[in-house]
N, C-alpha and C positions, 0 to 999 in steps of 0.2 A: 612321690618320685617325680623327677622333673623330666620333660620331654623337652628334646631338643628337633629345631626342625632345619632342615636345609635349604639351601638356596634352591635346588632342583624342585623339591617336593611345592615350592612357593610360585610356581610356573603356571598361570592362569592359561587355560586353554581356549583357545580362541572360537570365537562367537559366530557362526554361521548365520548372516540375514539373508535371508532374499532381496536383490535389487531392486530398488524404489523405483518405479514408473516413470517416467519425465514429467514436469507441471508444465502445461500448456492451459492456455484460456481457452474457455469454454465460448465458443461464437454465441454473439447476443439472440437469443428469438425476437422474430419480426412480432409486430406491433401485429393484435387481432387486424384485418383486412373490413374496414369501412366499407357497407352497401351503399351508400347514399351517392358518392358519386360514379358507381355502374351503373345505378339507376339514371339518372341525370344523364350521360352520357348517353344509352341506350334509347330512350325518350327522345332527348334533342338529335341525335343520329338521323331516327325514325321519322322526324317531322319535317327532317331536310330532305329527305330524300320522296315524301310521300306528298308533299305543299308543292313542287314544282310541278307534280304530276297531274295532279289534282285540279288545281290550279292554272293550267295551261300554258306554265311561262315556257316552256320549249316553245310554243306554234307564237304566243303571241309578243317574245323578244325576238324573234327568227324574223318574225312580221316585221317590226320597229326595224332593224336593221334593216331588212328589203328597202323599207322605205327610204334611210336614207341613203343607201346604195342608189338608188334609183334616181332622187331629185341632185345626186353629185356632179353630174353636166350643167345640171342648171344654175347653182350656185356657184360657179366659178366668176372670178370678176372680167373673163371675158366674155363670159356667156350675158352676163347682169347690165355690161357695159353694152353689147349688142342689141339687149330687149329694150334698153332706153332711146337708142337711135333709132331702132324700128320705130317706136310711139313718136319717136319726133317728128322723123317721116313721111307716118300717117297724119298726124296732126296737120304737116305743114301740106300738104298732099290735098287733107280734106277743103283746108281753110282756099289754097288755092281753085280748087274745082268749082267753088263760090262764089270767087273773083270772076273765076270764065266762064260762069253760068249768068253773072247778072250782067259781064262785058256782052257779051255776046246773046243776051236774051234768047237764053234755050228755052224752048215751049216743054213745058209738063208732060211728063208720057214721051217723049223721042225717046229718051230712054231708060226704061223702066230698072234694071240692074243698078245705075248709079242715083236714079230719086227715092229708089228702097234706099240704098246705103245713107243718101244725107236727111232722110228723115228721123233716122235716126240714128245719125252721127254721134252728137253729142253722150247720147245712151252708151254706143260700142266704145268709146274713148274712153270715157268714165269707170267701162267695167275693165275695161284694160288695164285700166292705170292702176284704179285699188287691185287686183291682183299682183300687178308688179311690185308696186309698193310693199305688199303683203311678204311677196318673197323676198324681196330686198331686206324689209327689217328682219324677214327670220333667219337671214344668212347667219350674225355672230353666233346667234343658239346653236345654227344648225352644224359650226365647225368645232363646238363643243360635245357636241352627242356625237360627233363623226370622229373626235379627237380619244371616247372610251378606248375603240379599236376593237370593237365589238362586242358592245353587251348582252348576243347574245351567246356568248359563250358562260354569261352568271348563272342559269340554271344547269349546267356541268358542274360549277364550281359546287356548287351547294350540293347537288347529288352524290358527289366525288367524297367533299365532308362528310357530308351523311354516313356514307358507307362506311367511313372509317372510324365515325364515330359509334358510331350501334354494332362496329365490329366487336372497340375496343370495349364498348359496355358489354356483350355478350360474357366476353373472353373473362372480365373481371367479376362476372355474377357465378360464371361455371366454376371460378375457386382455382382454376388451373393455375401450374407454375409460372405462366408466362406474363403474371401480371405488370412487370417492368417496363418488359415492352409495350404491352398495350396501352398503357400510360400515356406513351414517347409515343405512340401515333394518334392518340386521340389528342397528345398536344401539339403534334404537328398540325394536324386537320385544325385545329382551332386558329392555331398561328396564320395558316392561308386564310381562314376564312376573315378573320378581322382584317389582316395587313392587307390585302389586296385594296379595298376601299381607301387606306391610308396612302397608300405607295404608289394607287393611280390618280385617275382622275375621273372617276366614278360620281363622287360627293357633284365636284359641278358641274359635271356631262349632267347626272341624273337633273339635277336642276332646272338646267339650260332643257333637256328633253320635255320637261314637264310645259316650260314657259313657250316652247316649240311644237305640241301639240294644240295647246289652248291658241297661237297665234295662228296657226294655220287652218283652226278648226271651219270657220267661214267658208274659206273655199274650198276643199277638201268635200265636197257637197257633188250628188249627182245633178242639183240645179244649177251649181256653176261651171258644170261640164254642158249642159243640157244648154246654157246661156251661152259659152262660148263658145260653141259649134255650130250655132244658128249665126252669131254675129261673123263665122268665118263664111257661113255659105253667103252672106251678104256682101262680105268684101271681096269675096272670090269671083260673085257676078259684077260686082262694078267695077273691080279691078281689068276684068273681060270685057265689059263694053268700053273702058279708057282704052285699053291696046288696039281696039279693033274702030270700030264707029265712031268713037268719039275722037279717036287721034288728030282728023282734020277740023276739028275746030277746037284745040288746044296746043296748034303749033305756035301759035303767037305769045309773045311778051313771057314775063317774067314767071304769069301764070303756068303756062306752057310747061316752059321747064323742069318748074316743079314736079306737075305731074308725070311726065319723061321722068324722072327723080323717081317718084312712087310706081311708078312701074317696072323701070330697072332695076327696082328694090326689093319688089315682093317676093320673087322666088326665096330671099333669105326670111322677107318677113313670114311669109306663109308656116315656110319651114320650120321658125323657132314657136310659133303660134300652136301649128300642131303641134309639137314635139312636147313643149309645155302641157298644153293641157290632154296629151293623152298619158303624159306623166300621170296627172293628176286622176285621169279616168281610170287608169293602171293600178294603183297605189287607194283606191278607196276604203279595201278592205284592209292593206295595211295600217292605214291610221284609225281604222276603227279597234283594231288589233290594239296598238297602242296606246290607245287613249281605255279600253278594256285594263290593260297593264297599270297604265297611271288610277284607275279608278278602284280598284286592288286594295285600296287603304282607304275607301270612303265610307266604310262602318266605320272608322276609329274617327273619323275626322281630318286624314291628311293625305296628300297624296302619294299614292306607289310608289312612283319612280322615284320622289324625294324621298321618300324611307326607305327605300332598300340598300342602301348601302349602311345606314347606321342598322339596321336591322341583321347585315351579315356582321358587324363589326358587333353587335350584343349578341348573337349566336357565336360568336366566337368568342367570347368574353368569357360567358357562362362555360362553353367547354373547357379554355385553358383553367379556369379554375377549376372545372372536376377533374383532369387530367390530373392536375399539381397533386390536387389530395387524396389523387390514386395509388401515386406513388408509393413503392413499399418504403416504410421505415422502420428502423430497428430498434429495439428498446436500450435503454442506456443500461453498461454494464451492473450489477450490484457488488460493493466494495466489499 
């Protein structure tokens, strides 16, 4: 028997799904988290901030600057140009009182204030001069180290680093979320600490500071305080028997004058005499300070002050480079 079927009975009923999900990508997982450079970081942080301490360079760049705070009157080229006329003055002063000692055959002993000072004239001149000399050639160094603008603000810098760096090394060994940023300030702190040597003039101040200690290291001495305090008590008694006793027999001739010249003159000379060398009597310990500072690098063989600036520029090297490979990274998606 044949079955017939209909069209109604041929009515597929319809299929209930449940709605499909949305396809979204799955965010990539970061790359495992590298120890080696939180370590490095942490490390080098800790040695910046514990070598200046350690080490003394707060008391002994604070020194260094004092000192050339201190000799900045003296090294002006007015000041420089003054201390040469004073010697000339004296010079011509001495040579004259010579003239009118053998015009006038003064007897030995009348008076004893100006036969100290020319017995040994030649001596006080001599030590006059090589100190001026001394200051004069260390003027270019000296508007080089004066030109850092104050290196003793380098152990801040380095402290300042430090901290940021042994922060960011802390932050990246404890596994916290915040490893991105810690990153981004440990490459910051490395960025100050290289670029500042680059961007100043660090590299030939230190230089100049170096070649500016070893120049001045001679008279920078309690002996040539001790020398040119005696040669002043010397000129200050013969300068006193010229103004007084000696005046009437040095009103004549050409001599004369002169010395009128050197007397009218000492209140300046005296003034930049002392001033000069209590600079130097002032400032003893700051250059022993400094030369402390510069001698800092005599294990390795080289001097402080010349390494320290490529010294901050390779601590900051090695950090920017642990910073960078701090940085989280994410693995590449799989297809």
């Amino acid at each position: 028997m044949t079955t017939t079927t209909t069209a109604a009975e041929l009515t597929l009923t319809p299929l209930q799904l449940p709605p499909a999900p949305p396809v979204v990508r799955a965010r990539a997982p970061r790359s495992p988290r590298r120890r080696w450079p939180a370590v490095v970081l942490l490390v080098l942080g800790a040695a910046l901030v514990v070598v200046p301490v350690v080490g003394g360079l707060f008391t002994k760049s604070a020194s260094g600057q004092q000192l050339i705070d201190a000799f900045a009157p003296h090294l002006t080229p007015d000041s420089l140009g003054r201390y040469d006329t004073d010697l000339h003055t004296l010079r011509t002063g001495t040579s004259a009182l010579d003239r009118v000692y053998a015009r006038d055959h003064v007897a030995p002993g009348r008076y004893p204030g100006i036969d100290a000072y020319r017995s040994q004239s030649e001596a006080v001149q001599a030590r006059a001069t090589t100190l001026l000399d001394r200051i004069r050639a260390a003027e270019p160094d000296y508007r080089k180290v004066a030109g850092i603008g104050g290196f003793d603000r380098l152990p801040f810098l380095l402290v300042t680093a430090g901290l940021g760096l042994a922060y960011a090394g802390g932050v990246l060994l404890s596994g916290r979320q915040r490893a991105g940023g810690a990153a981004a300030l440990a490459l910051l702190a490395s960025v100050a600490l290289a670029g500042y040597p680059l961007i100043s003039s660090l590299p030939e101040g230190s230089r100049a500071g170096h070649r500016l200690q070893h120049a001045l290291a001679p008279v920078m001495t309690d002996a040539t305080v001790l020398r040119e305090q005696r040669d002043f008590v010397l000129l200050v008694h013969a300068v006193g028997e010229l103004d007084t006793a000696f005046r009437v027999d040095s009103r004549r001739g050409e001599g004369g004058r002169q010395l009128r010249a050197l007397v009218a003159a000492w209140p300046t000379i005296s003034s930049d005499l002392a001033s000069l060398v209590g600079a130097i009597e002032d400032n003893l310990d700051n250059d022993a300070a400094l030369a402390d500072l510069d001698d800092l690098g005599r294990p390795l063989g080289v001097s402080g002050l010349i390494a320290m600036p490529w010294l901050l520029v390779g601590a900051g090297g090695v950090g920017a480079v642990a910073a960078l490979s701090a940085l989280p990274r994410r693995r590449k998606e799989a297809r």
